[in-house]
N, C-alpha and C positions, 0 to 999 in steps of 0.2 A: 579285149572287153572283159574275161572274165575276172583279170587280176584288176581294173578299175573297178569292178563290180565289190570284189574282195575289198580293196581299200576303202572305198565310200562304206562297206558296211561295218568295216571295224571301227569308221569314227564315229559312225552313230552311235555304236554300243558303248564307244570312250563315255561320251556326251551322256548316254543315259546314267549311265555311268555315276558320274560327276556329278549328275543330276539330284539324282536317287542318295550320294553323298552327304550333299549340301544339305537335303529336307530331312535326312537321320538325324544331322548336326541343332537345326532349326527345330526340330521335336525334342530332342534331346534336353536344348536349350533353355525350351516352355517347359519340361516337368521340372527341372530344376530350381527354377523361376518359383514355382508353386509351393516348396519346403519351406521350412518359417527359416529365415534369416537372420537370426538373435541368437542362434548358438549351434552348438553342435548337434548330431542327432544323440550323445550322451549326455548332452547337457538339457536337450529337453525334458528327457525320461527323469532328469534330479541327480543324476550320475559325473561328478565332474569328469573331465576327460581325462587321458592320461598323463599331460603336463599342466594338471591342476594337482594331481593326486602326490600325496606322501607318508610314509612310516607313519605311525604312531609313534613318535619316539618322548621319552620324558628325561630328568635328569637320572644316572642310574639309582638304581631298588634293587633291595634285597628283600622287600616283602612289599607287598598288595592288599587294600579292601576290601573283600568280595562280598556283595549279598547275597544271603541265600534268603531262607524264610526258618520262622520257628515251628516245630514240629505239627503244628497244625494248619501252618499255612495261612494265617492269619496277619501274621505283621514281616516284616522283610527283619533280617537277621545278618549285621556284618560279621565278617572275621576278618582277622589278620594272621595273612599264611605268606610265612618265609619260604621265598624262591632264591634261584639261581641267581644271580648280580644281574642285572640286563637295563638296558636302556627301550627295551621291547616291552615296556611295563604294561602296555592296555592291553594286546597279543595274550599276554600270559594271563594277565588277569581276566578277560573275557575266557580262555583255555579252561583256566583254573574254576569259573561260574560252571563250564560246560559240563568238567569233571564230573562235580556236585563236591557236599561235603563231605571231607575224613573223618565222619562221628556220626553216632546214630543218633544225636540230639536235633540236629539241624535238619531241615528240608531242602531238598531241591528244589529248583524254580525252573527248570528245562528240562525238555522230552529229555528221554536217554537215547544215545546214539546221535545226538545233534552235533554236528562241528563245526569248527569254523574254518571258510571257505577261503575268506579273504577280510582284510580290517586296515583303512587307510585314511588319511583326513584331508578334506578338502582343503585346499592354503589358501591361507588368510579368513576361513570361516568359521572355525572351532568345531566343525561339523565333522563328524566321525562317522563311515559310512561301514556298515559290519554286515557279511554275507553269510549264511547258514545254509545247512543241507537242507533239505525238504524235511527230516524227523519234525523240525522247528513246527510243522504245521501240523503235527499228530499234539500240539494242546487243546483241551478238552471243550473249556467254554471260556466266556468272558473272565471268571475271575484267574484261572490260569495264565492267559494272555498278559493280563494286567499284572499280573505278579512277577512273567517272566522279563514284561518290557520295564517296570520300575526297576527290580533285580540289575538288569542289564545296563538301562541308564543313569542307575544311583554307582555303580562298581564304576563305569568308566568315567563321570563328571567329578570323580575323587581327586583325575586328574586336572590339573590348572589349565594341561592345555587345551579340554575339551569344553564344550558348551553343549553341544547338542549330538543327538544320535540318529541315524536312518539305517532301518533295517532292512533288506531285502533276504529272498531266498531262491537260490540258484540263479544267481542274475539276474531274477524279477523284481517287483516292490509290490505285494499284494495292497489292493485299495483299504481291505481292511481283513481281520481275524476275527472272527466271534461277534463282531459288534465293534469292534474297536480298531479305529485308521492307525494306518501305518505309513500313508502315503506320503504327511509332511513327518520333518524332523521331530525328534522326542527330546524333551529338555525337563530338568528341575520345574514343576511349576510350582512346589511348596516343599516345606521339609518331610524328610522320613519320614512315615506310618502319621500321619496327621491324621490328628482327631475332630469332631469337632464342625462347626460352620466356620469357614475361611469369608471371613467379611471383606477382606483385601487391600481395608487403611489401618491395618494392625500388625503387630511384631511377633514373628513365632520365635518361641523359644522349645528347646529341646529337652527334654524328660529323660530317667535311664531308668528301668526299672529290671528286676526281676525274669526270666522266661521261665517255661513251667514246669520244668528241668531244674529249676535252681542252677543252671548253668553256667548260662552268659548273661551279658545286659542287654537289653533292645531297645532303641531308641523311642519315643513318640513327642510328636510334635503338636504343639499348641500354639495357640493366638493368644496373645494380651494385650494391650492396650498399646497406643503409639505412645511415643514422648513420655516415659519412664525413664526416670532417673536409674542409673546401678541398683542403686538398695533398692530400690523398689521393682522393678524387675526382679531381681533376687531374691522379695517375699514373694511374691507369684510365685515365682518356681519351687519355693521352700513348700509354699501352700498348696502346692499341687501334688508334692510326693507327697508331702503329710497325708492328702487323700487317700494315694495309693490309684494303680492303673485304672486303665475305662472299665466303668462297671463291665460286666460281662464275659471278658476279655479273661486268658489263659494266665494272663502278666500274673507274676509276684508281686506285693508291697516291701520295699527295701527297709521302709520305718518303721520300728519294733510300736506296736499298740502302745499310746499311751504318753510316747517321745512330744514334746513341746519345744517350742524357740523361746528361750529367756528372749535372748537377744542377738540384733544381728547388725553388724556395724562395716561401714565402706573405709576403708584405709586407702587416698587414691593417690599417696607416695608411692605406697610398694605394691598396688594393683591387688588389693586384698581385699578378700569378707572373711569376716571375724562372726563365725555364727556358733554361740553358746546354745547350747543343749541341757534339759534337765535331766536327772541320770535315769530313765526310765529310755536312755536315746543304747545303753546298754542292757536294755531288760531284757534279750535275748539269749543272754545269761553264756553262750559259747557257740562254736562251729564255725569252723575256721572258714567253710564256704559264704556265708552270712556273712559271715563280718566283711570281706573282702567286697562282697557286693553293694554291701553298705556304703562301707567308703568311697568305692568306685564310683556309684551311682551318685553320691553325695559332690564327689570332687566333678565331673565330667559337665554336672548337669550346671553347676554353678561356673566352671573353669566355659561351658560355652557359649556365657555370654561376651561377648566381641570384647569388653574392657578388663575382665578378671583374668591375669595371670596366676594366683595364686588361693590358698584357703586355708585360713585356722579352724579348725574343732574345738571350740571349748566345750567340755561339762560341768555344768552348777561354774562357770566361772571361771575355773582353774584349767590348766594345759595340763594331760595328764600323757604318760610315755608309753603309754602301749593300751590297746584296747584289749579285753580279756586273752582271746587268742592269739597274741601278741605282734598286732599291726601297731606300728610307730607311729604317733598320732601328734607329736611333741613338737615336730619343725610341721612350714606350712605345706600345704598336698600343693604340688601340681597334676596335670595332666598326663595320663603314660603316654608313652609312644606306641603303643601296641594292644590296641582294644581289642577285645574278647580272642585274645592270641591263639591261634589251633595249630 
């Protein structure tokens, strides 16, 4: 009796057993049921997963764009800083923001002590996903924030293969900093340092003017009109350095007081403006930093409109072979390859 007794009670306890199994399985089941079923749990958070993710990789470089800002922190400040050969270009270049600048002319736009944690891009989205330490959140107020996330998203959109940026810190994505979200991607929504009311059915064109340093150029950005032909685009732009930078602003004027356009002519064989100057375009009279700036600012700002490969200087008419401090002025300018080089 006792060993049936034994046996009948082992199989209840099977049975509960199995029981008790089944309903873990069945609960188990239903919370799972409950999760949203559209993506992963990294893909909810905006995180692609880990076979979405890849390199930043570009074709290789030996130099990089960085922004930083101009000494007052007022307009964002590229350079171009020769690196090691890599095909790690966004890595280094985001690195190289972190660093700050090599000169005391320039600002930084990041806490110090900030690094980078991690920098990958989502495939097939041009979405670059960039992770920092916590330092990132010791910036102070709103225009900091704004300074550090344009800085960030102007250096890495240099690249072709990037379109947009998300930032997180320590594996988080804060909803927002100071006043300003973080939680969708960050993208170009106008050019550099724009001035100005963006109306949004008109064409920005880019300006080079002076920083307050007499250093480098810094770019700024305006709207003019849609559906301008080259030359006319082209007076704009002449008419707007002739101004000289946004009142109030740190900016230099690159145009000696005084300097006028005889004339200015579209050559659209050789993708040329032909812009004559009256000689008061040399009343600067010498300084070999001036002059440099001048013509940078003159060739850059003209060479970036999407049709002009090229640019003559004339004065009073004539091609003349070297500007006082003897910049070669005689064949036409193009663009350099290495703006405000450090």
């Amino acid at each position: 009796m006792d060993n049936r007794w034994l046996l009948v009670s082992s199989r209840k306890w099977l049975w509960a057993s199995l029981i008790l199994l089944a309903l873990g399985l069945v609960l188990a089941g239903c919370g799972m049921s409950a999760k949203p079923t559209n993506g992963s749990d990294s893909e909810q958070r905006g995180t692609p997963s880990s076979s979405n993710r890849q390199l930043v990789l570009s074709s290789e470089r030996s130099q990089v764009l960085v922004y930083f800002a101009t000494s007052d922190q007022e307009f964002l400040l590229p350079l171009t800083i020769d690196i090691n050969p890599t095909k790690e270009v966004a890595k280094v270049a985001v690195e190289k923001l972190l660093a700050g600048p090599n000169n005391d002319f320039v600002a930084a736009t990041m806490p110090e002590g900030t690094k980078l944690k991690d920098i990958y891009l989502a495939e097939n989205t041009g979405t670059v996903y960039v992770e920092f330490t916590k330092q990132f959140l010791e910036l102070k107020d709103k225009q900091e924030v704004q300074l550090a996330l344009d800085s960030l998203v102007y250096t890495l959109t240099e690249l072709r293969e990037v379109e947009k940026v998300r930032v997180s810190v320590e594996g988080g994505t804060p909803e927002e900093l100071h006043g300003v979200a973080l939680r969708e991607p960050l993208q170009r929504e106008r050019g550099v340092n724009f001035v100005g009311k963006l109306e949004g059915d008109g064409e920005q064109i880019t300006l080079y003017f002076s920083d307050e340093n007499a250093m480098f150029m810094v770019p700024v950005t305006i709207e003019i009109a849609a559906g301008l032909s080259v030359l006319e685009k082209a007076q704009s732009a002449i008419k707007e350095l002739l101004k000289g930078p946004p009142k109030g602003s740190s900016l230099n004027p690159v145009l000696w007081d005084g300097t006028k356009v005889i004339s200015l002519e579209w050559d659209e064989a050789e993708k040329m403006l032909v812009v004559n100057f009256n000689r008061e375009f040399v009343g600067y009279g010498g300084g070999s930093t001036f002059e440099r700036q001048l013509v940078n600012a003159i060739t850059y700002t003209l060479t970036g409109l999407p049709e002009v490969k090229k640019v003559q200087i004339l004065i009073e008419g004539e091609r003349w072979d070297y500007l006082p401090e003897g910049t070669d002025i005689y064949e036409p300018l193009t663009k350099l390859e290495k703006f405000n080089h450090s």
